[in-house]
C-alpha positions in Angstrom: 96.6 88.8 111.3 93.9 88.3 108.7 94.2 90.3 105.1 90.7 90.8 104.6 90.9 92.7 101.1 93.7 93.4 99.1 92.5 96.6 96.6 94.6 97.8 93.4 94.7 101.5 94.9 96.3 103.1 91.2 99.1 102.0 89.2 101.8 101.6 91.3 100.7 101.0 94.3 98.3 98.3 96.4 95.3 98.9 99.5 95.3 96.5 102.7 92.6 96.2 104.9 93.2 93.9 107.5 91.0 92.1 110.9 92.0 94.5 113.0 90.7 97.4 111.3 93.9 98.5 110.4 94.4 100.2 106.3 98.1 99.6 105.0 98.9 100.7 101.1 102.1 98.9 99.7 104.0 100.3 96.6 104.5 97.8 93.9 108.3 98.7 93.5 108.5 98.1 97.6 106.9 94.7 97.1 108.9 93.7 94.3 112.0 94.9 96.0 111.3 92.6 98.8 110.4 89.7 97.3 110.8 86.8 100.2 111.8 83.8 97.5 115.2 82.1 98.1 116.4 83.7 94.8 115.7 87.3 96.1 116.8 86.6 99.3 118.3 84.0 99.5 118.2 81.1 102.0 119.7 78.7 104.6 120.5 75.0 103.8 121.7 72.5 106.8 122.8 75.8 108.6 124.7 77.5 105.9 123.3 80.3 104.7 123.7 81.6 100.3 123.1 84.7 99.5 122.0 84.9 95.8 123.9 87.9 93.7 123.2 91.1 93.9 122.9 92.9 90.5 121.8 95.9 90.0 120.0 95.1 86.7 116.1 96.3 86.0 113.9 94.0 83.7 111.4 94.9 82.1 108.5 94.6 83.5 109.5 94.0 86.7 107.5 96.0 88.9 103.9 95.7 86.6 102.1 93.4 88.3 100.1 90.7 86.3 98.0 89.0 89.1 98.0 87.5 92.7 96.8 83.9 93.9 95.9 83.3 97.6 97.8 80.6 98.6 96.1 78.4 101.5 94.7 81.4 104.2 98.0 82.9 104.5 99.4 84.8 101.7 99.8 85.8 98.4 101.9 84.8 95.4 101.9 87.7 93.0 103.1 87.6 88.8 105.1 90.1 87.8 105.4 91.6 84.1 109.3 89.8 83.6 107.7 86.4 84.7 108.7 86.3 88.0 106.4 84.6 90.7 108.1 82.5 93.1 107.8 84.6 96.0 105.1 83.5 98.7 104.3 86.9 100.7 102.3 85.9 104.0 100.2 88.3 105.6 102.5 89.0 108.5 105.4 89.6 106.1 102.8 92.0 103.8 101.9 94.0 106.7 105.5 94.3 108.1 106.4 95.8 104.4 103.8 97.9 104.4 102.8 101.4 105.3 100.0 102.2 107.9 97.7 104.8 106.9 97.0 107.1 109.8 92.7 107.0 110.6 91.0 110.2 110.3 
């Protein structure tokens, strides 16, 4: 799967059109929430898996999205307003989070 164009839809939230036709939109809260980096998520190391901590702390910031870089032909690494930019979102992962919009 193919992100063709990736569309700042309003404030909040993001427009994906994709090579199968197919139109997703992705809140910027939803993609924030599910950022795929080892610190997010954590990770597994020689089969042990760490789960980083879970706080339940908002930045600042957090959620307002500075910019995204393509990385290779296979995702995107966005910015975020608290500095925060480690996570690599590939395009399966992006249209997994996001939501279909149904064609009229």
């Amino acid at each position: 799967m193919t992100l063709l164009k990736l569309k700042r839809h309003n404030d909040t939230e993001l427009l994906l059109t994709w090579s199968d036709g197919a139109t997703t939109t992705l809140s910027l809260q939803h993609m924030r929430n599910e950022c795929p980096c080892a610190n997010c998520k954590g990770e597994t190391v020689l089969f042990e898996r760490y789960e980083p901590p879970k706080l339940p702390v908002f930045t600042p910031g957090m959620y307002d999205l500075k910019k995204i870089d393509i990385v290779g032909n296979y995702s995107l690494q966005p910015l975020w307003g608290d500095g925060h930019h480690t996570g690599l979102y590939t395009y399966d992962y992006l249209r997994q989070i996001s939501t279909p919009i149904a064609a009229e």
